[in-house]
C-alpha positions in Angstrom: 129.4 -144.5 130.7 127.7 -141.1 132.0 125.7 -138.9 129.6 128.5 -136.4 129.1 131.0 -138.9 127.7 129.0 -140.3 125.6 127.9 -136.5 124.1 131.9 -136.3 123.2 132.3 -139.7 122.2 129.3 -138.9 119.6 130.6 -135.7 118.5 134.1 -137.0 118.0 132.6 -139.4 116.0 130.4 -137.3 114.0 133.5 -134.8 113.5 135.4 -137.9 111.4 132.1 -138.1 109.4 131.5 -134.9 108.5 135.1 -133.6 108.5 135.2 -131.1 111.1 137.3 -127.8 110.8 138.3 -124.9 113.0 136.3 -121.6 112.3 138.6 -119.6 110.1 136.2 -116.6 109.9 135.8 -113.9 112.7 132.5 -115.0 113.2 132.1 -113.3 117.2 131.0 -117.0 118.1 130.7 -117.2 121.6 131.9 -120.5 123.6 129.5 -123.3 121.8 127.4 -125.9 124.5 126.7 -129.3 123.8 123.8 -129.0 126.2 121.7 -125.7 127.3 118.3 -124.2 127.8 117.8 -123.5 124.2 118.8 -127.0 122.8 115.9 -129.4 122.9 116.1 -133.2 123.1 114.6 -133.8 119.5 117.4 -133.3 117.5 118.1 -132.9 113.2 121.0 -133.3 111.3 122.0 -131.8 107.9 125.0 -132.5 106.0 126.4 -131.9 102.6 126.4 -136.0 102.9 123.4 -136.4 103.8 120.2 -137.9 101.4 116.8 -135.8 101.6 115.1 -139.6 100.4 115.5 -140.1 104.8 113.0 -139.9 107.0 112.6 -138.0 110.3 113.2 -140.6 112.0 116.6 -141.0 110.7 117.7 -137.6 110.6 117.7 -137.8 114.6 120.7 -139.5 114.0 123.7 -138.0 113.1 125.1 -140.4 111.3 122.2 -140.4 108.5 121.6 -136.8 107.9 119.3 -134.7 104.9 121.0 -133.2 102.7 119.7 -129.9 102.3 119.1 -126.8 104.9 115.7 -126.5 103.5 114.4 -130.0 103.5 115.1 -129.9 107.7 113.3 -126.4 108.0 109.9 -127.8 106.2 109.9 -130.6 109.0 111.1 -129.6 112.2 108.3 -129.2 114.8 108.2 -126.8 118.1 111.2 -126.9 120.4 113.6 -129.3 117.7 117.1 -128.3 117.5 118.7 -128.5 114.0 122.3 -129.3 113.3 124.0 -128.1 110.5 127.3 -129.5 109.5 130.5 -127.7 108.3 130.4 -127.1 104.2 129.3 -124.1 101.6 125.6 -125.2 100.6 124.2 -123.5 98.0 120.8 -122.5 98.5 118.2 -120.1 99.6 116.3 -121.1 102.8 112.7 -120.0 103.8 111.5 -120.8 107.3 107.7 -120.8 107.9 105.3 -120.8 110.6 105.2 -124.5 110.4 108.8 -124.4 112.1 107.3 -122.1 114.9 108.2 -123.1 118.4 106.9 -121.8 121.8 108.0 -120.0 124.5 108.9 -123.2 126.3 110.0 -125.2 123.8 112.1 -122.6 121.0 113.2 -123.6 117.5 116.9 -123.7 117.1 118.4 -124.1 113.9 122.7 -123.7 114.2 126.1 -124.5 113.2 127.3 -127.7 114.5 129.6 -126.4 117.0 133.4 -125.8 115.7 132.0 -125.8 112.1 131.9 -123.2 109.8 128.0 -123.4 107.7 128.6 -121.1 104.5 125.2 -120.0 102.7 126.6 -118.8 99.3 124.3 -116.9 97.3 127.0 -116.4 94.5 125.3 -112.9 94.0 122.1 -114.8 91.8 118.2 -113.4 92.7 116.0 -111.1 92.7 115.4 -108.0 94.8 113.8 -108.8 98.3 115.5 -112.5 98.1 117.5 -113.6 101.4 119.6 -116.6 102.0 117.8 -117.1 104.8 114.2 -115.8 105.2 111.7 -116.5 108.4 108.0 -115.3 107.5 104.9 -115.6 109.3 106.5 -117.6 112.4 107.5 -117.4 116.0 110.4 -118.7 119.1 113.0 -118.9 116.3 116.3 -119.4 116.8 119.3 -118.6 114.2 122.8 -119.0 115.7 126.5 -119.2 114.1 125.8 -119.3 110.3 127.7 -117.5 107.5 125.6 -116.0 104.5 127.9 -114.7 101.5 127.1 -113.3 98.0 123.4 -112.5 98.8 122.1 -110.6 96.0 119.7 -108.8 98.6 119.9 -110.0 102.2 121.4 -112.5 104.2 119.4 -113.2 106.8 115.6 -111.5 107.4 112.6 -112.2 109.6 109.3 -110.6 108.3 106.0 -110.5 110.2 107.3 -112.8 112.8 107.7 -112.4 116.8 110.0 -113.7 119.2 112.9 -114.2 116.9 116.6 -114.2 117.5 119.8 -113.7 115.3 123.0 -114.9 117.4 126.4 -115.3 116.4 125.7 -114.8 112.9 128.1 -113.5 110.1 127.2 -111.6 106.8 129.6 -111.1 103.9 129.0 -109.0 100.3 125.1 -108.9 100.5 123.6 -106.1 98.2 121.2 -105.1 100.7 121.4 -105.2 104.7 123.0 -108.0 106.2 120.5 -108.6 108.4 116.5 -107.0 108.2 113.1 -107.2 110.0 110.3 -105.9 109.4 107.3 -105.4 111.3 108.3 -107.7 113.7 107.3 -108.2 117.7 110.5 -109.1 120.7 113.7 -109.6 118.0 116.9 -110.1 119.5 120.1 -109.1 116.9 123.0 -109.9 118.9 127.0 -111.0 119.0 126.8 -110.9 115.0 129.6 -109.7 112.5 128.3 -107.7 109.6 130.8 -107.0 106.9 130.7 -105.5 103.2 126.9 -105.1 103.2 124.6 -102.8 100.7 126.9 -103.1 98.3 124.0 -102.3 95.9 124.3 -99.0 95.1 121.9 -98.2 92.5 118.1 -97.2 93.2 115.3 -99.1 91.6 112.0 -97.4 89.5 110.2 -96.7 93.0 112.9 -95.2 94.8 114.1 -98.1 97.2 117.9 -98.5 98.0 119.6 -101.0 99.6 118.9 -100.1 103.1 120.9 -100.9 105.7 123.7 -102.8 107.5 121.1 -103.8 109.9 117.6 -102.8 109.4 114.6 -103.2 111.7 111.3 -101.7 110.0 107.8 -101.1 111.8 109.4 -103.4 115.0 108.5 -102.8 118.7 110.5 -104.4 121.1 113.5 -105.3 119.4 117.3 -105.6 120.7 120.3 -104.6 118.9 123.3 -105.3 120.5 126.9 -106.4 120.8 127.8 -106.3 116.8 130.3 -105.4 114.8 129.2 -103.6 111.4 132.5 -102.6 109.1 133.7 -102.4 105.8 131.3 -100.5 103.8 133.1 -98.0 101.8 131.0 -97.5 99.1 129.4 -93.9 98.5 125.7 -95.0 96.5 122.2 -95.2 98.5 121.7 -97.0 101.6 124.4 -98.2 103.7 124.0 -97.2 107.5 125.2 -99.4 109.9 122.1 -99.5 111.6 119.0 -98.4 111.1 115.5 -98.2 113.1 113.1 -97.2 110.9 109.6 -96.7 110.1 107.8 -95.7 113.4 109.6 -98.4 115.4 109.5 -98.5 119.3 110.2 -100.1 122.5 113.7 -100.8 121.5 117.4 -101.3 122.6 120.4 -100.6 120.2 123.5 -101.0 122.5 127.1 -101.9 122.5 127.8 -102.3 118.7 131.1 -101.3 116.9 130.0 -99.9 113.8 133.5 -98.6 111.9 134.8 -97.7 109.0 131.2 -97.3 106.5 130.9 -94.7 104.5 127.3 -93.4 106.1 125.7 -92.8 109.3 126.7 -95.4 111.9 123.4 -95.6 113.6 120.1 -94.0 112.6 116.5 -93.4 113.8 114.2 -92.6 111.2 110.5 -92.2 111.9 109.7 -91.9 108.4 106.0 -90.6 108.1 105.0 -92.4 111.8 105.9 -92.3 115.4 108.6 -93.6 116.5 109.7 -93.6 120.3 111.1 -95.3 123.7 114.6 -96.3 121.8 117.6 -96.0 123.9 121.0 -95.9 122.0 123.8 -96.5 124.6 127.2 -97.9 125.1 128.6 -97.7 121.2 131.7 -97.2 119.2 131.0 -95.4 116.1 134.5 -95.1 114.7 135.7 -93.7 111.4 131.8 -93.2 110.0 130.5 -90.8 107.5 128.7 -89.7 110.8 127.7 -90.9 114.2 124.5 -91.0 114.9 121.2 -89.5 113.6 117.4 -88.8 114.6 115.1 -87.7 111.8 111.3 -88.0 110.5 112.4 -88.2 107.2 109.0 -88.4 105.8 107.0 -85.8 108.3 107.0 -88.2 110.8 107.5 -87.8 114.9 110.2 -88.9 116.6 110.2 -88.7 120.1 111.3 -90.1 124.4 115.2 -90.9 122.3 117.6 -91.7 124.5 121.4 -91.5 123.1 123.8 -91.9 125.8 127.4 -93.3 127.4 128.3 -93.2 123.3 132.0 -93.0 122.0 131.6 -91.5 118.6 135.3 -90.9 116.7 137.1 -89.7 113.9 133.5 -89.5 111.4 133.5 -87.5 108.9 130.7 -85.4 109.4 128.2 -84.6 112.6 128.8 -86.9 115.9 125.5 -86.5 116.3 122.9 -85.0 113.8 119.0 -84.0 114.1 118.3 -83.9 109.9 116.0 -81.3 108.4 114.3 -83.7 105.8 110.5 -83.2 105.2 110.4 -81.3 108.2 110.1 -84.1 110.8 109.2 -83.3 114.3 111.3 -84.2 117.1 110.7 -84.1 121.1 112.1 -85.6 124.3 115.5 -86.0 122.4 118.2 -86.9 125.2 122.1 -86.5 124.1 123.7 -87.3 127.6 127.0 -88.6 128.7 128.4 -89.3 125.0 132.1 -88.8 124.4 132.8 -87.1 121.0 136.5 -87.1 119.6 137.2 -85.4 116.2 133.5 -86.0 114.4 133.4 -83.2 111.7 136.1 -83.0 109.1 134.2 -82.2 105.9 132.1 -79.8 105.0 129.8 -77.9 107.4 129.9 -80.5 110.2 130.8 -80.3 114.1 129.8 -82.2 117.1 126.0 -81.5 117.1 124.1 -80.5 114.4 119.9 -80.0 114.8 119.2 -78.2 111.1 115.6 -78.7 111.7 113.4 -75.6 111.6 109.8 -77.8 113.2 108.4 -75.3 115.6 107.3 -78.3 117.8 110.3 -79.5 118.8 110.3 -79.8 122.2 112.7 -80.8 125.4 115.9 -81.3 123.5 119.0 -82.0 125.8 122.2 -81.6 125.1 124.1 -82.5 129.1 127.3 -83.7 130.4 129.2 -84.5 127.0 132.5 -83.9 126.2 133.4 -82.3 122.9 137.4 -83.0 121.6 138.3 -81.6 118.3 141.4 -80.4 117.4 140.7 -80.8 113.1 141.1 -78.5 110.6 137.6 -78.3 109.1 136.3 -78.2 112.5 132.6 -76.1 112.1 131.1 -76.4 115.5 130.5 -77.7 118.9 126.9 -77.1 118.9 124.5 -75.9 115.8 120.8 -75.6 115.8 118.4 -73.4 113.9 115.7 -73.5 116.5 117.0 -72.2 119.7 114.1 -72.2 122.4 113.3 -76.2 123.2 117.3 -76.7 123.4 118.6 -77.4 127.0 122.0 -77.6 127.4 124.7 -77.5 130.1 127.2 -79.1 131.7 129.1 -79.7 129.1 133.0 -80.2 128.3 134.3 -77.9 125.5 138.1 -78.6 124.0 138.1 -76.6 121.8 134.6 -74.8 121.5 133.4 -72.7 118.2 130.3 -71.1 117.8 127.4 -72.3 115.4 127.4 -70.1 112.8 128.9 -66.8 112.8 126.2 -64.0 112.7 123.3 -66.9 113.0 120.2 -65.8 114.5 120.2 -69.6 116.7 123.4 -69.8 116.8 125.0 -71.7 119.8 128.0 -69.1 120.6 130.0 -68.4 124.0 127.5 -66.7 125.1 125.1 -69.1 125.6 127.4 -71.2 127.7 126.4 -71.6 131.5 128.7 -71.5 134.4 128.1 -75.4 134.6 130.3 -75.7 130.9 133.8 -76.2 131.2 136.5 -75.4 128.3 139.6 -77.4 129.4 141.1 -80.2 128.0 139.3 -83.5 129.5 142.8 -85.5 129.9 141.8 -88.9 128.4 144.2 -91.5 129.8 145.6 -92.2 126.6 144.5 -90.9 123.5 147.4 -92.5 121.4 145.8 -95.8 122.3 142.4 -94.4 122.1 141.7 -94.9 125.7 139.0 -92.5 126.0 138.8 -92.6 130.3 139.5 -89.8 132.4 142.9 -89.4 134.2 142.6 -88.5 137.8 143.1 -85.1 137.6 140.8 -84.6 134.8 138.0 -81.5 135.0 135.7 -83.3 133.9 135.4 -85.8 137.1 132.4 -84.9 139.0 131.3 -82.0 136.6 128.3 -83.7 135.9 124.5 -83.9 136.8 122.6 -86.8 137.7 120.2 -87.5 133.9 116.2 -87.7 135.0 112.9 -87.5 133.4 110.4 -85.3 133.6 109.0 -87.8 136.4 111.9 -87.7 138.7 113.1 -91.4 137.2 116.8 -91.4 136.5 117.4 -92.0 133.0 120.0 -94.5 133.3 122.5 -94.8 136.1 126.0 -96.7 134.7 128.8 -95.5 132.7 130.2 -97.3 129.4 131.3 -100.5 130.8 128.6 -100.2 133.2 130.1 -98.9 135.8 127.6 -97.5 138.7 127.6 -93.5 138.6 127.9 -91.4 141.3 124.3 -90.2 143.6 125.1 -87.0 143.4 128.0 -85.8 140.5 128.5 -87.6 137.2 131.7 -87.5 135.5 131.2 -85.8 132.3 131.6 -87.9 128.7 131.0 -92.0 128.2 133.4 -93.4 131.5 132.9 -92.8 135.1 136.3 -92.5 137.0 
């Protein structure tokens, strides 16, 4: 019998064991593999069936499983692959450097494929608790596991490197979904964050719940390909996602962050530095705002690069520099980013920079296209600090000044012969189809994006579509 039959043959067995089940969730699994680069031919078994009294030995086999998640993460060695059966387990799992793999030989702890793995916190713990904790530890692994009810997180890696967070999916956690902090080369990818930071209370030193997905203090991390929803509470906390700290050397790209309350993705260099982040190719739909820079404890933020962006329907800014502590921003780049109907309450438009830093430097505000046809609609562009603002080529439908009688304020006169105010002509806004027809004004309106050292700054549209040599289209989508 060849070596593939007798994979199904085992996991057909194994499936009448441990009564398999289709994955009722929307967990944004991706097609499961018996075989692959990242499983190893050392191989673990848990099951709600299982007995903890087994040895190693005969956890290899699938047919004598432990019993517990934890049991299998306190004896797994470099490059093991851990199964986890289908079932709710009930406990809080802490992964330690003693489960470390390598860069050859990775860790990987997962779902055993077509099962649903529930980690039910039933909202019992303390503050700072995760369902599912890696400390101190390296080439980790986490793909296609549920945590529920987590009094604080689900899932967090702290002091660690080389870590990743696939396919996972987080429901009614008090605090983020999923955190890191200070933490080296993290991936967070293809997971499904819902009803997170649903703590909305401060505690005696000030700390809230933070975020949907928080990275703290990380460098080199990668943020991409999730959906973040469902938070409609109004307390502290509650961005969709957050980099935070003095972070650096990141990506945070292709998300859908909808319908929450807050800020859909933020960058907040606290009282450090934070830089080299580039923000590309999201939906921010239906947000209390799109995105947002700031230095919310004095710090420096700085070489930000938020670009091909569809940001819709939030409530306040599309895109917000925030005057808190009097942070310091420079090399800010707001390029190629499609706005649509961002500022319906209060004093909010498409852009808003209230910070009054007389360092700022080199912010640039070039080839976006502004839609807003609202009632409450403030702005196209506001900032209080005029001279380190560069911006042109630029789609205006319809545009409004800053702020009548303003000494900074953005107003028609400050509009270059490169802005256009036309209707874009989206090919469908009914169906929010956010392209440009063929006859739209805004097709090869556009500059090439580079750097101060001649480098182009990126080169693709939305769907990553190559952009023209020497015209961009204006807004997320090349023609």
């Amino acid at each position: 019998m060849k070596l593939e039959n007798q994979n199904i043959f085992i996991y057909l067995f194994v499936c009448l064991i441990f009564s398999c089940s289709e994955v009722t969730e929307p967990e944004n699994v991706p097609p499961d593999q018996e075989e692959g680069p990242s499983i190893s031919s050392t191989r673990i078994y848990v099951a709600l069936s299982g007995d903890d009294s087994r040895s190693k030995t005969e956890a290899n086999n699938p047919l004598t499983p432990w019993k517990t998640i934890q049991k299998a993460v306190d004896n797994i060695s470099a490059g093991d692959t851990l199964f986890i059966a289908g079932g709710t387990y009930h406990e809080k799992v802490a992964v330690t450097g003693t489960a470390s793999g390598t860069a050859a030989k990775p860790t990987l702890i997962r779902n055993m494929p077509g099962q649903t793995v529930i980690l039910d916190g039933k909202n019992e713990g303390n503050q700072w608790e995760s369902l599912f904790k890696i400390t101190s530890a390296e080439h980790i692994e986490v793909r296609g596991l549920k945590a529920k009810n987590g009094f604080w997180y689900g899932f967090s890696a702290d002091e660690t490197n080389n870590i990743k967070f696939d396919s996972l999916f987080t429901d009614n956690t008090r605090a983020s979904g999923i955190y890191a902090r200070v933490t080296s080369f993290i991936e967070i990818t293809n997971n499904n964050i819902r009803r997170a930071c649903q703590a909305q209370e401060r505690d005696a030193q000030g700390n809230g719940t933070q975020e949907c997905i928080t990275v703290g203090r990380t460098d080199n991390f990668k943020i991409s390909h999730n959906e973040i929803w469902d938070v409609p509470l109004t307390g502290e906390g509650g961005e969709g996602i957050d980099a935070k700290g003095g972070c650096f050397d990141g990506e945070i790209s292709h998300n859908y962050v909808h319908d929450i309350e807050r800020v859909g993705i933020y960058l907040d260099a606290g009282s450090h530095e934070e830089y080299n982040i580039r923000v590309f190719s999201n939906r921010v739909i239906n947000c209390g705002g799109g995105l947002s820079v700031a230095g919310e404890l004095g710090g420096h933020i700085r070489d930000i690069y938020l670009y091909n962006n569809i940001l819709v329907n939030n409530t306040r800014s599309g895109v917000l520099f925030q005057n808190i502590m009097n942070g310091r921003f420079s090399n800010i780049y707001i390029v190629n980013n499609t706005l649509f109907n961002n500022g319906q309450v209060g004093f909010a438009g498409d852009i808003a920079n209230f910070s009054q830093n007389e360092l700022n430097t080199n912010l640039q505000i070039v080839n976006n296209v502004f839609y807003n046809k609202t009632d409450n609609y403030r702005f196209s562009i506001f900032h209080n600090i005029a001279a380190p603002h560069v911006i042109h080529n630029n789609l205006y439908f319809d545009f409004k000044p800053g702020w009548a009688g303003g000494v900074n304020n953005f107003s028609q006169a400050n509009l270059t012969a490169s802005d256009i105010q036309a209707d874009p002509l989206f090919t469908n806004i009914g169906s929010k189809d956010y392209t440009l027809k063929a006859d739209s004004p805004a097709i090869g309106k556009g500059v090439p994006m580079k750097l101060p050292d001649g480098t182009l700054l990126f080169n693709t549209d939305y769907n990553g579509k190559t952009r023209g040599e020497s015209a961009w289209d204006l807004g997320a989508f090349e023609h």
